[in-house]
TORKOLMI-519436 format. One line per field, with one value per residue (C-alpha): residue in one letter; x, y, z. Coordinates in nm, 3 decimals. Layout:
N
code (a:...)
xx (X:...)
yy (Y:...)
zz (Z:...)
% end
This chain:
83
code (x:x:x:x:x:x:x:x:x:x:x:x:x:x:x:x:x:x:x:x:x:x:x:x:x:x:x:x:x:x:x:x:x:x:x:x:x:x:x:x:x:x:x:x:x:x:x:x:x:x:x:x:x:x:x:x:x:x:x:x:x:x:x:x:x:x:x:x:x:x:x:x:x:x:x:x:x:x:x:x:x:x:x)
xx (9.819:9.803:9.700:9.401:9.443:9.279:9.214:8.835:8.834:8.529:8.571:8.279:8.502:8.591:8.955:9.011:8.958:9.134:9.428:9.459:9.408:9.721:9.890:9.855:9.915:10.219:10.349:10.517:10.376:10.175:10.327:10.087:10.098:10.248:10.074:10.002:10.102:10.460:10.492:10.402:10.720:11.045:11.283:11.557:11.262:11.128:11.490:11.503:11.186:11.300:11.618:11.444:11.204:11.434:11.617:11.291:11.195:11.524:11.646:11.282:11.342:11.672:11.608:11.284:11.334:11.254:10.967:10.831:10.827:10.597:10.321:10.356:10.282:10.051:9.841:9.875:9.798:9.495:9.383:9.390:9.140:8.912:8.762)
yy (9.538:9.344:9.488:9.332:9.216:9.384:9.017:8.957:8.623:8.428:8.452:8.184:7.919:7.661:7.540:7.964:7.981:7.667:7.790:8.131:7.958:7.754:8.055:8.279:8.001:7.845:8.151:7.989:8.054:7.807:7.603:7.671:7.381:7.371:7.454:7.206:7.360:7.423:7.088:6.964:7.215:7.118:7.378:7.374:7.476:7.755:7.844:7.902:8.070:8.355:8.395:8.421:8.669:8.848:8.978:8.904:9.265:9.452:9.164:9.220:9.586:9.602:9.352:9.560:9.797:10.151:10.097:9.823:9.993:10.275:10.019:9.878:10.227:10.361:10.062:10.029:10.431:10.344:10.057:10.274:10.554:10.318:10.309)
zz (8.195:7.898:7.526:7.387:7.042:6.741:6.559:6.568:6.763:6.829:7.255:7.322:7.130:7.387:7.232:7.208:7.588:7.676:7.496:7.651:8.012:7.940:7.751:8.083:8.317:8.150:8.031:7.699:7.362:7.252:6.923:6.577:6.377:6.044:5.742:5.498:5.197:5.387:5.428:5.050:4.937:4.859:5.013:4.757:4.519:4.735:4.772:4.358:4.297:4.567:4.382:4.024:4.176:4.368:4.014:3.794:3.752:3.756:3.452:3.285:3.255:3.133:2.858:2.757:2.459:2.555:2.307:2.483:2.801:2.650:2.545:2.893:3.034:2.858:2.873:3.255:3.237:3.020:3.257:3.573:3.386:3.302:3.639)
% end
């Protein structure tokens, strides 16, 4: 017996139901087209910002002064007693 899926799908839509007939019939997955902001990036860039944020916050604290790092707190600490 199959699961049923905890997304909140609209059932009565016509291209949902024609999918899931060929889903269960064909039994492949069917393909999602790409997204259109994957397709506007260059790769070698994506590939660059993951590096840079991958070490951003590790090299951000080291090169913060312990000083620093105490305004940072306590105005984060501040910020969260506000509400």
């Amino acid at each position: 017996m199959q699961k049923r899926s905890s997304k909140k799908i609209d059932k009565k839509d016509i291209n949902f139901i024609a999918a899931n007939i060929v889903k269960q019939t064909t039994n492949e997955p069917i393909p999602k087209p790409p997204k259109k902001e994957d397709q506007d990036k260059n790769p070698a860039a994506v590939a660059l910002g993951r590096l840079g944020g991958l070490k951003g916050g590790k090299a951000r604290s080291e090169s913060l002064t312990p000083e620093r790092r105490k305004e940072i707190a306590k105005k984060a600490a501040e910020t969260r007693w506000k509400k």
